[in-house]
C-alpha positions in Angstrom: -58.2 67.2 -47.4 -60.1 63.8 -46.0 -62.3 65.3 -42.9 -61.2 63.6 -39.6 -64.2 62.3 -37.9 -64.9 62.3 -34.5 -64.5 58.7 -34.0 -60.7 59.2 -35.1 -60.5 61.9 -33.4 -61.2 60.1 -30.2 -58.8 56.9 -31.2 -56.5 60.0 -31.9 -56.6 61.3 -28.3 -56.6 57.8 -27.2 -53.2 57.1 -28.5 -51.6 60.7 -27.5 -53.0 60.4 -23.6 -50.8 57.1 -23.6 -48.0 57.7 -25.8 -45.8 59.1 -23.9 -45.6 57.0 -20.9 -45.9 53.8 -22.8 -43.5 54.9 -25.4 -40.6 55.6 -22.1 -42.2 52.2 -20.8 -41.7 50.2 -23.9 -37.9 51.9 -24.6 -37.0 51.4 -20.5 -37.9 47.4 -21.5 -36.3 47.2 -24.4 -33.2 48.5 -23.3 -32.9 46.3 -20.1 -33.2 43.4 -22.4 -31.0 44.6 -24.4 -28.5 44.3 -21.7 -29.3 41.4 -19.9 -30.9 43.0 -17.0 -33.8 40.8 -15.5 -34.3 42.1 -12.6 -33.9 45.5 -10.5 -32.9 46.2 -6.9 -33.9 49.1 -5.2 -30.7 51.3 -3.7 -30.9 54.1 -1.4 -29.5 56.7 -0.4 -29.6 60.7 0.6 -31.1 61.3 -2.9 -34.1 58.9 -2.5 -34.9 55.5 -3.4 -32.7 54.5 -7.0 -33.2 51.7 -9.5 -29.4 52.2 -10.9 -29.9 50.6 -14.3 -33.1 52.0 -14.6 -32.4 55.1 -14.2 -29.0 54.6 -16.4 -31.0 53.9 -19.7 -33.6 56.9 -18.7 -31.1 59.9 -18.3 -33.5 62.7 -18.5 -36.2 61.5 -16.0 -35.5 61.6 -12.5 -35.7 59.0 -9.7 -39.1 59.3 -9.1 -40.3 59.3 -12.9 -38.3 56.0 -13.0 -40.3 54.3 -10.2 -43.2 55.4 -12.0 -42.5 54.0 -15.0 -41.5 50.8 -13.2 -44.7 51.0 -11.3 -46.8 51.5 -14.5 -45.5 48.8 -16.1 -45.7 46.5 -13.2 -49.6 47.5 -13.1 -49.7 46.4 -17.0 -48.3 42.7 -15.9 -45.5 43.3 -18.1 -42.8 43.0 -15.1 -43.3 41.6 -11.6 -43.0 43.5 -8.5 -42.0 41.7 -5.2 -41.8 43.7 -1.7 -39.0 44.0 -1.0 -39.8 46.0 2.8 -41.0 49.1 3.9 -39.2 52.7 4.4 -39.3 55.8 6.4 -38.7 58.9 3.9 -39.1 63.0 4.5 -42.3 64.4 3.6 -40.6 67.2 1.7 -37.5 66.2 0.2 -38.6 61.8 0.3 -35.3 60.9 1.3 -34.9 57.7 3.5 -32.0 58.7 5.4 -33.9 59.9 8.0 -32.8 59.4 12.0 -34.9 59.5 14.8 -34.6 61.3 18.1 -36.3 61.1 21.6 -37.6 64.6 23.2 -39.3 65.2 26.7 -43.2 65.4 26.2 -43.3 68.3 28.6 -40.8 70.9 27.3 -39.9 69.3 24.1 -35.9 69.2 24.5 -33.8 66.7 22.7 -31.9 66.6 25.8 -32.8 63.5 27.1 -31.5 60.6 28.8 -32.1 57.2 29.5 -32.1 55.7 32.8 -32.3 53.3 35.6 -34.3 53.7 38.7 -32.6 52.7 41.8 -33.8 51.8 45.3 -31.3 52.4 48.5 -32.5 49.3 50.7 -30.9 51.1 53.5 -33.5 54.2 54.1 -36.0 53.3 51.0 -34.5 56.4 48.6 -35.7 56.1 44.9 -33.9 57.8 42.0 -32.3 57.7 38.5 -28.7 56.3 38.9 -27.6 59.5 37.7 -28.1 60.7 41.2 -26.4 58.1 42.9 -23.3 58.5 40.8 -20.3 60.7 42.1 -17.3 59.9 40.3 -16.6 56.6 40.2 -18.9 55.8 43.0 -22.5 55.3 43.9 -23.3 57.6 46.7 -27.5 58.1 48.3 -28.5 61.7 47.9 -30.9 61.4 50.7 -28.6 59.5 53.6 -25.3 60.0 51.9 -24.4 55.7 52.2 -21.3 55.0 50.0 -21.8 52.1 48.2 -18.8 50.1 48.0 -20.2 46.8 45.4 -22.7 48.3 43.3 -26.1 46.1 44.0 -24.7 45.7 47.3 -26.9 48.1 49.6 -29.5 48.8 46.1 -31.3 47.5 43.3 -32.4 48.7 40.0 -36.6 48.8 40.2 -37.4 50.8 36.8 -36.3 52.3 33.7 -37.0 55.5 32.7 -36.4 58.7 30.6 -35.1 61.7 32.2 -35.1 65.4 30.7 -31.6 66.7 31.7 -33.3 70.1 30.7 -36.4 70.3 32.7 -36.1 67.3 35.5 -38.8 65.4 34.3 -39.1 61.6 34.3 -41.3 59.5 31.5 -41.7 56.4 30.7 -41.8 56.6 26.9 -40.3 59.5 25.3 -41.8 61.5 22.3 -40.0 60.6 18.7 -38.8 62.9 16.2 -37.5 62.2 12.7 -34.6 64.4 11.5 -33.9 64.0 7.7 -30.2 64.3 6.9 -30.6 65.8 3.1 -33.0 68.9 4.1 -32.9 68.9 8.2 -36.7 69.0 8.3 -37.8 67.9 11.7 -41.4 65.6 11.6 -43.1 63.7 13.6 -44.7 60.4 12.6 -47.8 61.5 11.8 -45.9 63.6 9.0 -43.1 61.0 7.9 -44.0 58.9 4.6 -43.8 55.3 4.9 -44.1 53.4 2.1 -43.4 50.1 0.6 -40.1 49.5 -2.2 -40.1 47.0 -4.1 -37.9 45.0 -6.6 -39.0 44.6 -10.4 -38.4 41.0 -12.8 -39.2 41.2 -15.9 -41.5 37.9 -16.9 -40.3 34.6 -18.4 -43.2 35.4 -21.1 -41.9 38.7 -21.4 -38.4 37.5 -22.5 -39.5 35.9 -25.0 -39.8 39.4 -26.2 -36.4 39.7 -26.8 -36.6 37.6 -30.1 -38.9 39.9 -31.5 -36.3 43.5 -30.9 -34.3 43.2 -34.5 -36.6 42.8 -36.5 -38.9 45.1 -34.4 -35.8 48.0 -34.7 -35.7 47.2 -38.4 -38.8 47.2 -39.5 -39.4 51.2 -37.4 -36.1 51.9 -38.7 -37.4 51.0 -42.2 -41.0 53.1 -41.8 -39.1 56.1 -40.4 -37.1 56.6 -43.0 -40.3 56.5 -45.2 -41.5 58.9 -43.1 -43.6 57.3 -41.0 -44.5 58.0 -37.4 -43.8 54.7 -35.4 -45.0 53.8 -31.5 -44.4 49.9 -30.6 -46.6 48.7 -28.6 -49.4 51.1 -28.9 -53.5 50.6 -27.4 -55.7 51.5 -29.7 -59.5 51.8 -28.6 -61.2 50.2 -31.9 -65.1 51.6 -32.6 -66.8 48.8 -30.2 -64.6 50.6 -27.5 -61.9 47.6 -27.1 -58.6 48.9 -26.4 -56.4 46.8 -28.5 -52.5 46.5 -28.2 -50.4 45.8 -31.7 -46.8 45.4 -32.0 -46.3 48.5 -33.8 -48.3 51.0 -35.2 -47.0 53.2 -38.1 -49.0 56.1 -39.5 -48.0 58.9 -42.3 -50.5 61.3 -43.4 -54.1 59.4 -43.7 -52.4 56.0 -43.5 -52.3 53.5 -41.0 -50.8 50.3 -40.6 -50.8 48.1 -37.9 -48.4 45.4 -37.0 -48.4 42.5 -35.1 -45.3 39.8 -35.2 -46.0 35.7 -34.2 -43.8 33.8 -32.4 -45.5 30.4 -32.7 -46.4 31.0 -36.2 -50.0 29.8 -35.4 -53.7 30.3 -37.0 -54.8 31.7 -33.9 -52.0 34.6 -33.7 -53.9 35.6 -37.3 -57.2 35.2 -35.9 -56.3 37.8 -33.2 -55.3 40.2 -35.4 -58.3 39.7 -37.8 -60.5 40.5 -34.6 -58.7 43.8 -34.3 -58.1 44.9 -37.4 -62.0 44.4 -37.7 -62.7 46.6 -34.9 -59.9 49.4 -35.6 -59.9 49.4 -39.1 -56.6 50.4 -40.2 -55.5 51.0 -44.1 -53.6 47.3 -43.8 -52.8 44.7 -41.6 -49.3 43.0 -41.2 -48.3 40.0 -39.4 -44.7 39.2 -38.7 -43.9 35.5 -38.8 -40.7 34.3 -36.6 -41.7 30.5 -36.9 -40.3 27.7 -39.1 -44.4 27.0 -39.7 -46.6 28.0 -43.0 -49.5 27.8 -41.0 -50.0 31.6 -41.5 -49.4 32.0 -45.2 -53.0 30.9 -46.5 -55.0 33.1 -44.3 -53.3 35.9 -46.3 -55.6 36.2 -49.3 -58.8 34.4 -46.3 -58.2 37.5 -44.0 -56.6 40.3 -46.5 -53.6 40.4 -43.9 -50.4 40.6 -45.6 -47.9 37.7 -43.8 -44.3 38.5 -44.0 -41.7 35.7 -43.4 -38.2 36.4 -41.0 -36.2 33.9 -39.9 -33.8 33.8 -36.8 -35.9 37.5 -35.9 -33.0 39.0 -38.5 -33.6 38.1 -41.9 -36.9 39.5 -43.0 -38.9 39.7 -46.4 -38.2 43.4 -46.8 -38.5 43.5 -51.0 -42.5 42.0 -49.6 -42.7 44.7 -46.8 -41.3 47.8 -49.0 -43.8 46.3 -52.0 -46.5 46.7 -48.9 -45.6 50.3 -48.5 -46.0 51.3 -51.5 -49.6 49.7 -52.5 -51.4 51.1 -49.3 -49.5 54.9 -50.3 -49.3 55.5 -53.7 -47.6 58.6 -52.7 -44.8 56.9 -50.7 -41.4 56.7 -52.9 -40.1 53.2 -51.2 -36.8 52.7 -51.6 
């Protein structure tokens, strides 16, 4: 058996410290192409801060493995994030349905209420309204005036707070966030608040969605051959570039790499030369989706096999499986 050496070792761990969130990156993106979803809202409620379809096409993460992936990919440039505001969640459970409460900064009670301070022009008296008020009336506490029109014999001079519990009077109470999913009282210090956002997927990233058949078909086709495919893998090639192909496809020592061309141009052959230079892979395909033979010659120039599809459905695969089976002898391509 062929020695691995430590430079592929290294492009090895490379690939494998990546894979997996790429790979759930890659399939959350596809999918919401798939279905025509552009753009994602953010939701809450009790549970924490949902992206619905999101979370729909990724059944086994949860809601926060979601918003990572989201985030990730927003980090990548391949979606756009726009704030959306910002939100008060729990410390320990993160959900945003939190309410807040006001408590006395001397004793701490929740008991508190808000008031008016009112003036008795009569003898000069000074006290919360609550004071005042006996039944329906408004009655001094210190010389026992009835009032019989309400702003008649005083006037309101203040606002304050007033602890029912302990007497005191403040001018601004202490706040106290209750969460409604795990009843953990915090204070602000303690309470996370941070920004949501929503998430569009880009008008160059769209244009993605011509390349998913024949991007399904062709992994479909290498995994039957027993092939193990990642789309849109990085690759760090031996000058230390990472380098991002299409798909990558590897079975035993062999390694292709794939790379698919909208435009059909020189220069999408030219960028794959430049990696394929620097990875060095056992072959080299390029997927053309144009109408344009610009492509073809470099074939036999660059040693880069160019495969023709039209409409991203109808590809060359009698070329493709004749590909598979010259770079492994040992592949039986059906």
């Amino acid at each position: 058996m062929k020695e691995t050496s430590k430079t592929e070792q290294e492009d090895t761990k490379e690939i494998q410290t990546n894979e997996e969130g790429d790979d759930q990156g890659q399939e959350l993106l596809r999918n919401l192409m798939k279905k025509g979803v552009l753009e994602l809202k953010p939701t809450l409620n009790k549970l924490g801060i949902h992206y619905v379809e999101a979370e729909e096409i990724c059944k086994k993460a949860d809601l926060n493995q979601v918003r990572a992936l989201l985030e990730n990919l927003a980090g990548k440039g391949v979606i756009k994030s726009e704030f959306i505001d910002h939100v008060l969640t729990c410390p320990d459970c993160s959900s945003p349905e939190v309410y807040s409460k006001y408590t006395c900064p001397k004793c701490d009670s929740q008991n508190v209420e808000y008031s008016e301070l009112l003036e008795h022009s009569g003898c000069g008296y000074i006290g919360p309204r609550e004071k005042f008020r006996i039944d329906s009336h408004l009655v001094c506490p210190n010389c026992q005036t009835k009032f019989t029109e309400e702003f008649t014999h005083c006037r309101v001079i203040g606002r304050c707070y007033l602890c029912e519990k302990c007497g005191y009077h403040f001018d601004k109470p202490e706040i106290v966030h209750v969460c409604q999913r795990c009843r953990r009282n915090f204070a602000y210090q303690e309470a996370r608040y941070i920004k949501i956002f929503a998430y569009k997927i880009t008008d160059e990233i769209t244009l993605f969605r011509r390349e998913l058949p024949v991007l399904e078909s062709i992994k479909k086709v290498l995994t039957d051959n027993g092939f193990k495919v990642k789309l849109h893998p990085q690759i760090t090639g031996s000058s230390g570039t990472r380098h991002t192909f299409d798909i990558l496809a590897e079975r035993n020592e062999t390694r292709l790499v794939i790379d698919i061309s909208l435009t059909g141009k020189k220069n999408d052959g030219i960028s794959l030369l430049v990696k394929k230079i620097d990875v060095n892979p056992t072959k080299a395909i390029i997927i053309d989706l144009s109408n344009l033979d610009e492509l073809t010659p470099l074939e036999k120039i660059y040693n880069i096999t160019v495969l023709k599809a039209t409409n991203s459905h109808l590809l060359n695969y009698e070329k493709f499986q004749s590909t598979l089976g010259s770079v492994d002898p040992h592949l039986n391509v059906s």
